[in-house]
The first five atom37 places (N, CA, C, CB, O) and aatype in JSON, in Angstrom:
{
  "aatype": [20, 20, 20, 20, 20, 20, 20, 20, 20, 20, 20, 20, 20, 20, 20, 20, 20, 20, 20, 20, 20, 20, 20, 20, 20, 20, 20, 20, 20, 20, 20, 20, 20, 20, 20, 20, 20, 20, 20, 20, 20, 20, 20, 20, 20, 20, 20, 20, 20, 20, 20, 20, 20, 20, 20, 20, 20, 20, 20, 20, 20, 20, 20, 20, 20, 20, 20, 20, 20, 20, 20, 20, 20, 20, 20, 20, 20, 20, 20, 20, 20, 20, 20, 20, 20, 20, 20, 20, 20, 20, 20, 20, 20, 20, 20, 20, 20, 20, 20, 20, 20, 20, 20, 20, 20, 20, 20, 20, 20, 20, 20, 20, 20, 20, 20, 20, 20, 20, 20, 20, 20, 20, 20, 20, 20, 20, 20, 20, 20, 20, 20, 20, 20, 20, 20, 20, 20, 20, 20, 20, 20],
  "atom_mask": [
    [1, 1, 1, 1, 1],
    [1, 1, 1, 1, 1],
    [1, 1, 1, 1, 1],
    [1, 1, 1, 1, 1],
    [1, 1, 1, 1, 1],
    [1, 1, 1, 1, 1],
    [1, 1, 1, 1, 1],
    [1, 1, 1, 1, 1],
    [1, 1, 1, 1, 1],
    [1, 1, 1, 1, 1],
    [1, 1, 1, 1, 1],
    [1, 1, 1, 1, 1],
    [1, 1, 1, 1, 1],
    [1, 1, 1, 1, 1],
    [1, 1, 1, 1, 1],
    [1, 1, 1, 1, 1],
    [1, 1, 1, 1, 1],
    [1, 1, 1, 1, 1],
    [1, 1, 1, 1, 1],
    [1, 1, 1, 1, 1],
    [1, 1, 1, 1, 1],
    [1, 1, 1, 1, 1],
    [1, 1, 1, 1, 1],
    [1, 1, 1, 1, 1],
    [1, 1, 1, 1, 1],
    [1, 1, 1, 1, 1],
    [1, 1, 1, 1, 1],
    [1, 1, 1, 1, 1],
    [1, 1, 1, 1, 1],
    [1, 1, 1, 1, 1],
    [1, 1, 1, 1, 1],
    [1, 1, 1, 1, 1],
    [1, 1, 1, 1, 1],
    [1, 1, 1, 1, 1],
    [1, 1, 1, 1, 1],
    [1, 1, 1, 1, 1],
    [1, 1, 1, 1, 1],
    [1, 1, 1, 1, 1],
    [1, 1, 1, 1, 1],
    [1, 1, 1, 1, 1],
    [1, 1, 1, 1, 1],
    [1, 1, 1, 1, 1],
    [1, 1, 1, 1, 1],
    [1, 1, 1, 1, 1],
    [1, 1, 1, 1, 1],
    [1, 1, 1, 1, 1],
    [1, 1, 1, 1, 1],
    [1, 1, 1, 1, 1],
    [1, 1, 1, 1, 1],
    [1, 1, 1, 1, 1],
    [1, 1, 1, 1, 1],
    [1, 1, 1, 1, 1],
    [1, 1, 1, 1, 1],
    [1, 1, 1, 1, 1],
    [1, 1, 1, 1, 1],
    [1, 1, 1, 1, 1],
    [1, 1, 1, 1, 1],
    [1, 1, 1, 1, 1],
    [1, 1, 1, 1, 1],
    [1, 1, 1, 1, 1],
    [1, 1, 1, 1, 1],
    [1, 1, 1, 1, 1],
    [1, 1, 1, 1, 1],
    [1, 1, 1, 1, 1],
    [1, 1, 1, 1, 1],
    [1, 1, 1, 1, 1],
    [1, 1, 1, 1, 1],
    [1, 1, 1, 1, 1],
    [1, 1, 1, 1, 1],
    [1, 1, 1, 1, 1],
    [1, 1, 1, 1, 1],
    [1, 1, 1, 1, 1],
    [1, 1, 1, 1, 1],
    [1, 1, 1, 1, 1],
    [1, 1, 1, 1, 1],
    [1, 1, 1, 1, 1],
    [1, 1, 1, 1, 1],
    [1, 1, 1, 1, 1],
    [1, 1, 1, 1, 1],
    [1, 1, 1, 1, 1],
    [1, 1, 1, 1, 1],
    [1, 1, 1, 1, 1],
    [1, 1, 1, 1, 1],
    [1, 1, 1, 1, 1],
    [1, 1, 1, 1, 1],
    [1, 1, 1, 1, 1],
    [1, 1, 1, 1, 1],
    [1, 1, 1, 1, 1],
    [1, 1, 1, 1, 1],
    [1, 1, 1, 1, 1],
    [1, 1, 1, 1, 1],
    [1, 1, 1, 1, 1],
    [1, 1, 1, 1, 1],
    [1, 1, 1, 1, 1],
    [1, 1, 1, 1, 1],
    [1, 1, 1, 1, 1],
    [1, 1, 1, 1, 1],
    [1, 1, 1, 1, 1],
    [1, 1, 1, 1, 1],
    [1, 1, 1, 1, 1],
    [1, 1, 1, 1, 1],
    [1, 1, 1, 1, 1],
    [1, 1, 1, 1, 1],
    [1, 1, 1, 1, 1],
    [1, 1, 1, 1, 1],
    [1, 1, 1, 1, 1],
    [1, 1, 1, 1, 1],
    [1, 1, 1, 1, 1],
    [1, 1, 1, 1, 1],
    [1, 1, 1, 1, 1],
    [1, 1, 1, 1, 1],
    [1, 1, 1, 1, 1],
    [1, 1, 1, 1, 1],
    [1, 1, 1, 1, 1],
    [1, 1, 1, 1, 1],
    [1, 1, 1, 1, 1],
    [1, 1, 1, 1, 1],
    [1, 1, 1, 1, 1],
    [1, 1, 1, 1, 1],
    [1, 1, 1, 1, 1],
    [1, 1, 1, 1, 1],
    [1, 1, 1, 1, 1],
    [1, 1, 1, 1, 1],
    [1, 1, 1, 1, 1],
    [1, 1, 1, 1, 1],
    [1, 1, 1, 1, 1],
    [1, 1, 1, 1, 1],
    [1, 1, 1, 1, 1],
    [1, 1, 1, 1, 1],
    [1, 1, 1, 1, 1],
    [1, 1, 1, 1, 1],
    [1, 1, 1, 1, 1],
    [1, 1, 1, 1, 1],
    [1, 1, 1, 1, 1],
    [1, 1, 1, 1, 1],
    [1, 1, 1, 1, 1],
    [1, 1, 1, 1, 1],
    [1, 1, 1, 1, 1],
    [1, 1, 1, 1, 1],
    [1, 1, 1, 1, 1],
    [1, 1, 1, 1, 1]
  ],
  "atom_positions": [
    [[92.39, 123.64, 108.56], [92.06, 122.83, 109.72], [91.98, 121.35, 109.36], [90.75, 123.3, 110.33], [92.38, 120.5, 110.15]],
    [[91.5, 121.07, 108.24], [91.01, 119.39, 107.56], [92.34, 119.0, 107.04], [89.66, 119.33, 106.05], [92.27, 118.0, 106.33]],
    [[93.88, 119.63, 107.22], [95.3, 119.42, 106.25], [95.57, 118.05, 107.39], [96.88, 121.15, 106.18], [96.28, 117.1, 107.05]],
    [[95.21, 118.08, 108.14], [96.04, 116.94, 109.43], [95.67, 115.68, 108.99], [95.47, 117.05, 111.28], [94.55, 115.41, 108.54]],
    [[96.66, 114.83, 109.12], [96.66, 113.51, 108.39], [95.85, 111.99, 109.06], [98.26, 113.23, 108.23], [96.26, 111.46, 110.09]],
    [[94.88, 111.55, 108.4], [93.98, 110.77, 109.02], [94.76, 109.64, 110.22], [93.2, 110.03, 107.78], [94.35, 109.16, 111.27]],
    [[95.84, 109.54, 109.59], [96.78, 108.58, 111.38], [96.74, 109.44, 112.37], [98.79, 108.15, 111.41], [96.19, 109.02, 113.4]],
    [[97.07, 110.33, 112.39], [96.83, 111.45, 113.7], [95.73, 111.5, 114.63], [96.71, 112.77, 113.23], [95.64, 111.95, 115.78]],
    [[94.68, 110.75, 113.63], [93.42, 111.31, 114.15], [92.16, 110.03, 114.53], [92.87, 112.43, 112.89], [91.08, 109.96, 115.11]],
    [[93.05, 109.19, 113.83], [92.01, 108.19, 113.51], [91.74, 107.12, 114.9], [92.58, 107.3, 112.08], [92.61, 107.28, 115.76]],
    [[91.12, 106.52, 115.11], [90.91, 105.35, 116.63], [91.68, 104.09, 116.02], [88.85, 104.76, 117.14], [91.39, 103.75, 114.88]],
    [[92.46, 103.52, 116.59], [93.58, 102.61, 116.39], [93.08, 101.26, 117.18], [95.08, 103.28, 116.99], [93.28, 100.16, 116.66]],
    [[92.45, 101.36, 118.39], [91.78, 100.0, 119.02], [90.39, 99.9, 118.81], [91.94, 99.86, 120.54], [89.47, 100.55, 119.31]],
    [[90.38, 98.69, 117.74], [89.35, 98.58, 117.42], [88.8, 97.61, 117.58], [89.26, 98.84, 116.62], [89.49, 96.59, 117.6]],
    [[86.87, 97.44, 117.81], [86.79, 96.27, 118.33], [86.02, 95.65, 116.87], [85.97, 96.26, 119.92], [85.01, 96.32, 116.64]],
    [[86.14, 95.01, 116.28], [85.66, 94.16, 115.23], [85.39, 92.27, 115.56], [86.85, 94.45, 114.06], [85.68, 91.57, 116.52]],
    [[84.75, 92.0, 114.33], [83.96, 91.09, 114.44], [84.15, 90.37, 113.12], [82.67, 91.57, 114.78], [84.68, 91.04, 112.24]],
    [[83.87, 89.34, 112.87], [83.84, 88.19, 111.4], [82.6, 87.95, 111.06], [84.47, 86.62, 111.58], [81.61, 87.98, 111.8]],
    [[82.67, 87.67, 109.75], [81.32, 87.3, 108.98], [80.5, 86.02, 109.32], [81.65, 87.15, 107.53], [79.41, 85.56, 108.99]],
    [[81.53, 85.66, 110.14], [80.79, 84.33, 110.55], [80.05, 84.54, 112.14], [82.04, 82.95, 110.59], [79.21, 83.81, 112.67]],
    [[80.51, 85.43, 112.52], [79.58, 85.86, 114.37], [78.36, 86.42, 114.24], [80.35, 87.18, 115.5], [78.14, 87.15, 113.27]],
    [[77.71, 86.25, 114.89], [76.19, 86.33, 114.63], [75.92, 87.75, 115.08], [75.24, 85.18, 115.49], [76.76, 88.42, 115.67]],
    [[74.81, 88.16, 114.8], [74.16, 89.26, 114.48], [73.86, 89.82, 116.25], [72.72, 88.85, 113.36], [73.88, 90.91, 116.82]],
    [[73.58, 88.39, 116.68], [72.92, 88.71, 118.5], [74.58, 89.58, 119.33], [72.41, 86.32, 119.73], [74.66, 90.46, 120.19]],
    [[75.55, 88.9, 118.66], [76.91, 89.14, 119.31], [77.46, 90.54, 118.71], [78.02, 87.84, 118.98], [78.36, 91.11, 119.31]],
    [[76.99, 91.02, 117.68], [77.03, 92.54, 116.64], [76.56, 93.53, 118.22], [75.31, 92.62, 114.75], [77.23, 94.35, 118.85]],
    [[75.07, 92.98, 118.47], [73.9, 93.95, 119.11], [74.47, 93.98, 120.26], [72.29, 93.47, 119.19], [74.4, 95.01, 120.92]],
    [[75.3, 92.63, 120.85], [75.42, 93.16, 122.55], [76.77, 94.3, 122.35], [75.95, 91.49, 123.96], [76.78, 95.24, 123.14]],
    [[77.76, 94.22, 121.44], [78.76, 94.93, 121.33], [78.5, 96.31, 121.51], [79.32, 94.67, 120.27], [78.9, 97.16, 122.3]],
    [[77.61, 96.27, 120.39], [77.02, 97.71, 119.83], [76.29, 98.15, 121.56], [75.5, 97.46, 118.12], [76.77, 99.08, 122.2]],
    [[75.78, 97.79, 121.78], [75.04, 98.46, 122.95], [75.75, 98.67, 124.44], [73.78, 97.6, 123.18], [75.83, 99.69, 125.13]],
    [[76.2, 97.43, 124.66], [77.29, 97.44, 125.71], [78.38, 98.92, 125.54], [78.24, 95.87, 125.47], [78.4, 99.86, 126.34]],
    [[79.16, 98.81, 124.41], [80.05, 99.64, 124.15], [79.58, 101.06, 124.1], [80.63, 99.24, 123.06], [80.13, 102.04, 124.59]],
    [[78.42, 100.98, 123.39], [78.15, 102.65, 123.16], [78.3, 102.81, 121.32], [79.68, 103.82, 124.2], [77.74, 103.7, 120.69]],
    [[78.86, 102.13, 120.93], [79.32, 102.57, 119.7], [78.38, 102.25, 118.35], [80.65, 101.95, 119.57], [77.38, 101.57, 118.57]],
    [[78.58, 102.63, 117.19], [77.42, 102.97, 116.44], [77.85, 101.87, 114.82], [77.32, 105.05, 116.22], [77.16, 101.75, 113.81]],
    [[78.93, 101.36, 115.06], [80.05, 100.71, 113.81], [80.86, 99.71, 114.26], [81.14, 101.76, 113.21], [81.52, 99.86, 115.29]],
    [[80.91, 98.29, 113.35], [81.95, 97.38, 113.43], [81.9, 97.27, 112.69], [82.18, 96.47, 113.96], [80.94, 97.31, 111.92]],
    [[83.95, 96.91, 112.48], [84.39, 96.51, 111.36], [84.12, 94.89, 110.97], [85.75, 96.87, 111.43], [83.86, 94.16, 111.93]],
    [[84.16, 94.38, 109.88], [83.88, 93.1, 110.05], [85.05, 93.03, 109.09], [82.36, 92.46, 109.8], [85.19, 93.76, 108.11]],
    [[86.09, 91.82, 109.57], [86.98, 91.54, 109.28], [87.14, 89.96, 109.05], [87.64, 92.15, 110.03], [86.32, 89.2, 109.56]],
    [[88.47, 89.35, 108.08], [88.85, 87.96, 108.1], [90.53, 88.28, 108.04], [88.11, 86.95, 106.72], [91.24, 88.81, 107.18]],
    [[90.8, 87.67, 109.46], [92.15, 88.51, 109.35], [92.25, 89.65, 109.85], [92.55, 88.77, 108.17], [91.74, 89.92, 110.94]],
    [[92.96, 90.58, 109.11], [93.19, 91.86, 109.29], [92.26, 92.85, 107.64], [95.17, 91.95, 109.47], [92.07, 93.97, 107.18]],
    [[92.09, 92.01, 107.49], [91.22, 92.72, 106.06], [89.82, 92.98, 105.86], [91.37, 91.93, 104.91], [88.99, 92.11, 106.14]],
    [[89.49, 94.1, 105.38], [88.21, 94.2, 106.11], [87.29, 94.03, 104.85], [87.99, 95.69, 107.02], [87.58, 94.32, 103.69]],
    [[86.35, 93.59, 105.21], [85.41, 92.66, 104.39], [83.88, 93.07, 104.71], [85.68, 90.99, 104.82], [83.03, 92.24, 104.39]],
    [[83.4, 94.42, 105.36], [82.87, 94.85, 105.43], [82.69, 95.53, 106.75], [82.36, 94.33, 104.92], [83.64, 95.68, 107.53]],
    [[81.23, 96.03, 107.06], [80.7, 97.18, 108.25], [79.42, 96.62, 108.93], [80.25, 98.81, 107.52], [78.46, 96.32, 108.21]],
    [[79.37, 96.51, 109.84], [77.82, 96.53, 110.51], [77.47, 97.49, 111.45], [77.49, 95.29, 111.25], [78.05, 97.66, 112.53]],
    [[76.55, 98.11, 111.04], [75.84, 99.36, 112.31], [74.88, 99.08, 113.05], [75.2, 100.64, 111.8], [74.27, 98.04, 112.78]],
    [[74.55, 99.7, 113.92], [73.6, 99.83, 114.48], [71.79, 100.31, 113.46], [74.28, 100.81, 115.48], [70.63, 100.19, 113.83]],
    [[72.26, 100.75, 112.41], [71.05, 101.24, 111.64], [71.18, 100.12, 111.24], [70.91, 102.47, 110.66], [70.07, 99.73, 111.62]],
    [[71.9, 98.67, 110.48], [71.46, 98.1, 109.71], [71.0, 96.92, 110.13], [72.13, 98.1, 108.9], [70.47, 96.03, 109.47]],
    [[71.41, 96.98, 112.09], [70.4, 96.26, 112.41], [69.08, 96.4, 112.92], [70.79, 95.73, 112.95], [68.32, 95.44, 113.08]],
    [[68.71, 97.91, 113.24], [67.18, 98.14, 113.17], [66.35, 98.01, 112.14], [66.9, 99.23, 113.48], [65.22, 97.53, 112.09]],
    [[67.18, 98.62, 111.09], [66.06, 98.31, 109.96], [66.17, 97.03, 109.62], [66.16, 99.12, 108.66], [66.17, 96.94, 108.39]],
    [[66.26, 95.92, 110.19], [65.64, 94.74, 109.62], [64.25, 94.31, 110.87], [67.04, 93.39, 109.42], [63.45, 93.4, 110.67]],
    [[64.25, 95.15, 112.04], [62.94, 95.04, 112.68], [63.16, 93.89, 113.44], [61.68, 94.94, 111.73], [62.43, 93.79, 114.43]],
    [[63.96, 93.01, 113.25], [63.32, 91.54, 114.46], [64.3, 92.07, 116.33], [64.39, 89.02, 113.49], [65.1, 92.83, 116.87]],
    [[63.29, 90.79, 116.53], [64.06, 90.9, 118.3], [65.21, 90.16, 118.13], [63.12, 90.11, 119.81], [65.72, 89.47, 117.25]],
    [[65.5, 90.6, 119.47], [67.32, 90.04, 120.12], [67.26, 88.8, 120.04], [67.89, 90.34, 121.89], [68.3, 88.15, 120.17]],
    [[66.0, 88.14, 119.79], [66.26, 86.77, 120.08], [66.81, 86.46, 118.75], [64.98, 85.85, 120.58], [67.86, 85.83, 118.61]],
    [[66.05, 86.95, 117.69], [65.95, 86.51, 116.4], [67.61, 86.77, 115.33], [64.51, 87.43, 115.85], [68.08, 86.41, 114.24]],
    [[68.03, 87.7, 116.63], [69.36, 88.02, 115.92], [70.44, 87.08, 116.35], [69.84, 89.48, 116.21], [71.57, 87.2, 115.86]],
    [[70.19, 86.17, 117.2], [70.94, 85.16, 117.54], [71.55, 84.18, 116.26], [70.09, 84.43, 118.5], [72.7, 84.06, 115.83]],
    [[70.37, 83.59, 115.87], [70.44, 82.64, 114.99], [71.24, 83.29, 113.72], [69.01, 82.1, 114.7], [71.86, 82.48, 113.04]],
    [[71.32, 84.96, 113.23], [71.97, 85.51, 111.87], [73.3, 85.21, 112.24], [71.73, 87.19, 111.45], [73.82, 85.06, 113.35]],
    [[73.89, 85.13, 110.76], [75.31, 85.39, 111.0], [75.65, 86.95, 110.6], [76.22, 84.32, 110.11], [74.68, 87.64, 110.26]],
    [[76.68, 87.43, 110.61], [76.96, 88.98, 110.24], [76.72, 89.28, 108.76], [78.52, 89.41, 110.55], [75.87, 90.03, 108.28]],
    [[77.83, 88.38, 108.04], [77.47, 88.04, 106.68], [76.19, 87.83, 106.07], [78.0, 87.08, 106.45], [76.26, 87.15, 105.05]],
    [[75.24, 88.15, 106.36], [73.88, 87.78, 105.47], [73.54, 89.17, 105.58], [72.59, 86.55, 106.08], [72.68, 89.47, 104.75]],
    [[73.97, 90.27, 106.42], [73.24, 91.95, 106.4], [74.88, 92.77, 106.51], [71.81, 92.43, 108.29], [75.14, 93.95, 106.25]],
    [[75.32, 92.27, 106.72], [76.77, 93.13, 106.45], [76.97, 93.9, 105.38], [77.88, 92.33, 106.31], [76.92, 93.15, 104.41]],
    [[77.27, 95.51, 104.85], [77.58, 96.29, 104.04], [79.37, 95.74, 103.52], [77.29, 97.77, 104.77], [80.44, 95.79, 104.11]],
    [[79.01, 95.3, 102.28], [80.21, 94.97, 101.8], [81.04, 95.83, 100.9], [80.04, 93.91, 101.26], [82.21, 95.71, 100.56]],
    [[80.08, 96.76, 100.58], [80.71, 97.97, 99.3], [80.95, 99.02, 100.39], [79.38, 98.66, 97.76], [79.93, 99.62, 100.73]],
    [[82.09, 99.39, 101.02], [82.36, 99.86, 102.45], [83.67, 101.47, 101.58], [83.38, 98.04, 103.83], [84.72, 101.41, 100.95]],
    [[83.08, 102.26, 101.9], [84.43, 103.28, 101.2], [85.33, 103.52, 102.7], [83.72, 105.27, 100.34], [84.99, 103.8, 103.85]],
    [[86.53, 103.28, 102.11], [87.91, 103.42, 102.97], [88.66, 104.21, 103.01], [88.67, 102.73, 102.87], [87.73, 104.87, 102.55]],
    [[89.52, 104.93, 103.11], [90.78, 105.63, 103.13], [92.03, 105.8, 103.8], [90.54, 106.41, 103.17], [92.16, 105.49, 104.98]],
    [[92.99, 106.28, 103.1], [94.41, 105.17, 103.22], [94.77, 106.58, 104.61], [96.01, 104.88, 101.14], [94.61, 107.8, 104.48]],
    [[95.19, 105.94, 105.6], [96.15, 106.91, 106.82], [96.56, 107.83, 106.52], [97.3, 106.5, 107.39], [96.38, 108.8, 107.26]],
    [[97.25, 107.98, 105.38], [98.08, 109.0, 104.77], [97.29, 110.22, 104.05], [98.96, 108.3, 103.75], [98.04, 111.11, 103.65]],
    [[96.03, 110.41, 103.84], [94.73, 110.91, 103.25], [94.48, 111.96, 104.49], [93.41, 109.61, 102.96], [94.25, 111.7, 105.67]],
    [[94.61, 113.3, 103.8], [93.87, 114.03, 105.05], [92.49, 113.91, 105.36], [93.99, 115.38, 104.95], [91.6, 113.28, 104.81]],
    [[92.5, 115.12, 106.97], [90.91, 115.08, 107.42], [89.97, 115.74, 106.48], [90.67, 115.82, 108.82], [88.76, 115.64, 106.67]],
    [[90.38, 116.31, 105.63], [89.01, 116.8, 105.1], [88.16, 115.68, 103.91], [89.38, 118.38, 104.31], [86.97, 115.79, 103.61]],
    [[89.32, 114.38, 103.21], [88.91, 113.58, 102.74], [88.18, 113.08, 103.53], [89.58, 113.0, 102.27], [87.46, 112.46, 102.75]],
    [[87.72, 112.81, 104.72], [86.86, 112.09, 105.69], [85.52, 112.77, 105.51], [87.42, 112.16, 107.24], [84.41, 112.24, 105.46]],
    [[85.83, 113.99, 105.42], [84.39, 114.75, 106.02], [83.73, 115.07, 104.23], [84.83, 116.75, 107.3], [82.59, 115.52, 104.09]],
    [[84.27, 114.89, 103.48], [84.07, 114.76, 102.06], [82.9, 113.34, 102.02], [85.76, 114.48, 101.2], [81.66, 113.32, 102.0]],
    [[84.07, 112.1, 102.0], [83.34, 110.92, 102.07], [81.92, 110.96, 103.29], [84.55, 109.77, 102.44], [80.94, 110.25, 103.06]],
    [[81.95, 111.78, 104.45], [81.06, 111.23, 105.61], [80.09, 112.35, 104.69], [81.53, 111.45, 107.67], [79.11, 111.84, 104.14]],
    [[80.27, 113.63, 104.5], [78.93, 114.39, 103.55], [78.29, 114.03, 102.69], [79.08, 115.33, 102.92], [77.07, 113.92, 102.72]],
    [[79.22, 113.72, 101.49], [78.5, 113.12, 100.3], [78.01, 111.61, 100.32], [79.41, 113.25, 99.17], [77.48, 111.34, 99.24]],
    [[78.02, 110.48, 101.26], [77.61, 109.38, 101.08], [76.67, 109.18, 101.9], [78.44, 108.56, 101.08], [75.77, 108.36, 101.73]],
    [[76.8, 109.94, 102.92], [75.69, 110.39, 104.17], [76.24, 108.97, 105.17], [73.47, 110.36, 103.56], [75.42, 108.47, 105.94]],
    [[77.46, 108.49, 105.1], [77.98, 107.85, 106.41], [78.16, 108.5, 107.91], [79.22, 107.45, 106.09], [77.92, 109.66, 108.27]],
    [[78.52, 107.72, 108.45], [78.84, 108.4, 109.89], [80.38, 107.44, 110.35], [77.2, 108.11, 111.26], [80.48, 107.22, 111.55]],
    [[81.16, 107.06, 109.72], [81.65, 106.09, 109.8], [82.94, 105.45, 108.58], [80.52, 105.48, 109.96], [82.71, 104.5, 107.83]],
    [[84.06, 106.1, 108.61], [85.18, 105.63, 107.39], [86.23, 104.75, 108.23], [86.11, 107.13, 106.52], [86.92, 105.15, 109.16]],
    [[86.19, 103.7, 107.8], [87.35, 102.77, 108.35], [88.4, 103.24, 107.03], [86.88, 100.74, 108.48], [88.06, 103.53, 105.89]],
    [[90.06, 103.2, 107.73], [90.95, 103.31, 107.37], [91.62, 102.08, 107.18], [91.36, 104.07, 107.96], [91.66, 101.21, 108.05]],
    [[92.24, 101.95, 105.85], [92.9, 101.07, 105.46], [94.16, 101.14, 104.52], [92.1, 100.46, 105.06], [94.2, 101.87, 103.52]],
    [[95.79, 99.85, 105.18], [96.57, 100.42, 104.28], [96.17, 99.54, 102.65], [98.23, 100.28, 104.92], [95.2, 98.91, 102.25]],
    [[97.51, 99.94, 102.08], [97.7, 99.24, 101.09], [97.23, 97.55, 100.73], [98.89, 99.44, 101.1], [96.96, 97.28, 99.56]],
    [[97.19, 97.02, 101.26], [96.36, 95.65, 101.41], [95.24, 95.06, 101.84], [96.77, 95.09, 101.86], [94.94, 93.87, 101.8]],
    [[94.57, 96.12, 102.32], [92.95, 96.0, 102.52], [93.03, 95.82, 103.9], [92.07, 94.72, 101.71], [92.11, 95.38, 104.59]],
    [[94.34, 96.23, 104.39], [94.09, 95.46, 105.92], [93.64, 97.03, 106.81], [95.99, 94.44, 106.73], [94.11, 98.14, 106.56]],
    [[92.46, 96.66, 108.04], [92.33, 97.57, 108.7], [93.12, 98.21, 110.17], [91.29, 97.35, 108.74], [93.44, 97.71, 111.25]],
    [[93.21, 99.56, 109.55], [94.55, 100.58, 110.61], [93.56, 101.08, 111.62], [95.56, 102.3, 109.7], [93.93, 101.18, 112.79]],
    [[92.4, 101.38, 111.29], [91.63, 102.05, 112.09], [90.29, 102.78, 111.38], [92.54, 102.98, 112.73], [90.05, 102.61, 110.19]],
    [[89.52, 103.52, 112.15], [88.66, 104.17, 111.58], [88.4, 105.61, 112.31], [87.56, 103.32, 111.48], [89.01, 105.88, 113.34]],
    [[87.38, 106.61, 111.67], [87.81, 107.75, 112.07], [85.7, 108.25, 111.79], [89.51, 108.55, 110.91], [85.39, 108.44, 110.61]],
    [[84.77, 108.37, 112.64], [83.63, 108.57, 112.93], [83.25, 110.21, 112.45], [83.52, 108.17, 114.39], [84.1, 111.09, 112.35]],
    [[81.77, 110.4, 112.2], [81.41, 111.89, 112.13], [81.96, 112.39, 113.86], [79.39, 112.11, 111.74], [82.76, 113.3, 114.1]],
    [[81.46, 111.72, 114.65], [81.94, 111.91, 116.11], [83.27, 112.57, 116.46], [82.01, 110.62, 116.7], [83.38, 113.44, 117.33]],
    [[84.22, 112.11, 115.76], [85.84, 112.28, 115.87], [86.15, 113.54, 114.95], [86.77, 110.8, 115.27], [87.04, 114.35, 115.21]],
    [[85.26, 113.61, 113.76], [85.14, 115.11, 113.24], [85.18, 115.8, 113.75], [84.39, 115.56, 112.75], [86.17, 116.52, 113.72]],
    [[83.99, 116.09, 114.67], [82.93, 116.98, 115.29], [83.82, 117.58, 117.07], [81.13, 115.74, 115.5], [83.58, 118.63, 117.66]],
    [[84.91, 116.35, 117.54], [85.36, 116.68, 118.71], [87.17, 117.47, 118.17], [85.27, 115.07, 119.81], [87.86, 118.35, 118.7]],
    [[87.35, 116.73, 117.07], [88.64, 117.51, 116.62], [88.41, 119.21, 116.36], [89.17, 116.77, 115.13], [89.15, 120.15, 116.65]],
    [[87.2, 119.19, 115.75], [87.08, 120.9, 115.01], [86.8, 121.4, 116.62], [85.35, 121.37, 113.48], [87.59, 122.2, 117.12]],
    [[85.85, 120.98, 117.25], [85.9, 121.56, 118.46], [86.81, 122.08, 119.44], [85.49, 120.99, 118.91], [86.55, 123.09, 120.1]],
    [[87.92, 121.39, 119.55], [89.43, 121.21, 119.76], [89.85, 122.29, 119.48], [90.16, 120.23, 119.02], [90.26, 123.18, 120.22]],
    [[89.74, 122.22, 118.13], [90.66, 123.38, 117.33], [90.41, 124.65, 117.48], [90.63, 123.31, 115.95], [91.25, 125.52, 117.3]],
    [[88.73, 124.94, 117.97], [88.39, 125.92, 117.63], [88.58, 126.36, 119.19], [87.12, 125.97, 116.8], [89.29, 127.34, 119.42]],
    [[87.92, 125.61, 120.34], [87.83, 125.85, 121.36], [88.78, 125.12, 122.7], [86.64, 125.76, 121.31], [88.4, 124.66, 123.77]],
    [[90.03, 125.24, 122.16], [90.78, 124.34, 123.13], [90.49, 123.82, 124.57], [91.82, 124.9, 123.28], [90.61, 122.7, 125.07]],
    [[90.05, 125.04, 125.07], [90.46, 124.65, 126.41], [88.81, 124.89, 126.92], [91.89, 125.72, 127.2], [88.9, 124.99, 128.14]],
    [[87.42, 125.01, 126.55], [86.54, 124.54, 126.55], [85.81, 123.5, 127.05], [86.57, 124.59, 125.96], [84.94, 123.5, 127.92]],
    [[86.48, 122.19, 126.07], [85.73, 121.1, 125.99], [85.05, 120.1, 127.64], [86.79, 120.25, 125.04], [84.0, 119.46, 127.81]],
    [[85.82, 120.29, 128.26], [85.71, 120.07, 129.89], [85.33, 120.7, 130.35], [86.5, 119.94, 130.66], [84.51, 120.12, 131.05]],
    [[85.27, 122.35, 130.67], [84.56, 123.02, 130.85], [82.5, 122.84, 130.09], [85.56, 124.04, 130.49], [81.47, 122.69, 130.74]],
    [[82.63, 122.92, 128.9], [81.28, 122.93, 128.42], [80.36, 121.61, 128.85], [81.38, 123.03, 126.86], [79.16, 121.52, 129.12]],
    [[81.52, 120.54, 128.81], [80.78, 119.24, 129.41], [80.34, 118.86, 130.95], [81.62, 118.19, 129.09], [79.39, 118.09, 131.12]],
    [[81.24, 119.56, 132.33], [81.17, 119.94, 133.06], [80.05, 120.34, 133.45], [81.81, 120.39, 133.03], [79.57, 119.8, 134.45]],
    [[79.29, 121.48, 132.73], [78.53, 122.62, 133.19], [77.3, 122.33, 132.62], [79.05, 124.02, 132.8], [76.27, 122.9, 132.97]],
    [[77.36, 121.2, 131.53], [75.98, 120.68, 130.77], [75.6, 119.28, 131.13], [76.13, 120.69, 129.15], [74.7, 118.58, 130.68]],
    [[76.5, 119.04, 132.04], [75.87, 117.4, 132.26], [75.55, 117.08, 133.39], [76.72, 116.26, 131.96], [75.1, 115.95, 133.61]]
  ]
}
């Protein structure tokens, strides 16, 4: 089931951010959107991650996140993997590092996309339960 190749699978529009945008502009993304991860990029190369955890655990208000830039709490030691890398390398890296979150990258550091515990969790579902997934959401929400 994990043989399918991380381009297949991975989210291709991505919304990212620079080391130089502030922390207040991280939080409205993150919340507005729904989403739990940005890439932080210069260029097309990615130069690190900001989550949603790494801006709670620093504790201040919305106001206070105005004034940060990304770069001063940004995760810069970020593990990647190349498109061509199957799914089970994902769920390898998301177990053992305890991420929720692998941005994909080619040969030049530049970012293709990224691929979430989330995107795990709805592919195996898929697989297992095709024709389900609308149905179960349907009937539970």
């Amino acid at each position: 089931m994990m043989n399918e190749l991380v381009k297949t699978h991975m989210t291709r529009d991505l919304i990212t951010l620079g080391p130089e945008n502030t922390l207040g502009e991280a939080r409205d993304i993150l919340i507005s959107k729904h989403i739990h991860h940005i890439p932080i990029v210069e260029g097309r190369k990615l130069v690190g991650m900001i989550t949603s955890w790494d801006m709670f655990k620093l504790g201040l208000s919305a106001e206070d996140f105005k004034g940060m830039k990304i770069k001063e709490v940004m995760t810069t030691k970020v593990a990647t993997l190349d498109p061509e890398q199957h799914l089970g390398a994902v769920a390898e890296v998301l177990t053992k590092h305890l991420f929720h979150a692998v941005p994909i990258v080619n040969d030049l550091g530049e970012l293709e996309g990224i691929v979430t515990s989330t995107d795990l969790i709805r592919y195996g579902h898929t697989k297992e339960y095709p024709d389900n997934l609308d149905k179960f959401v349907d009937e539970n929400m």
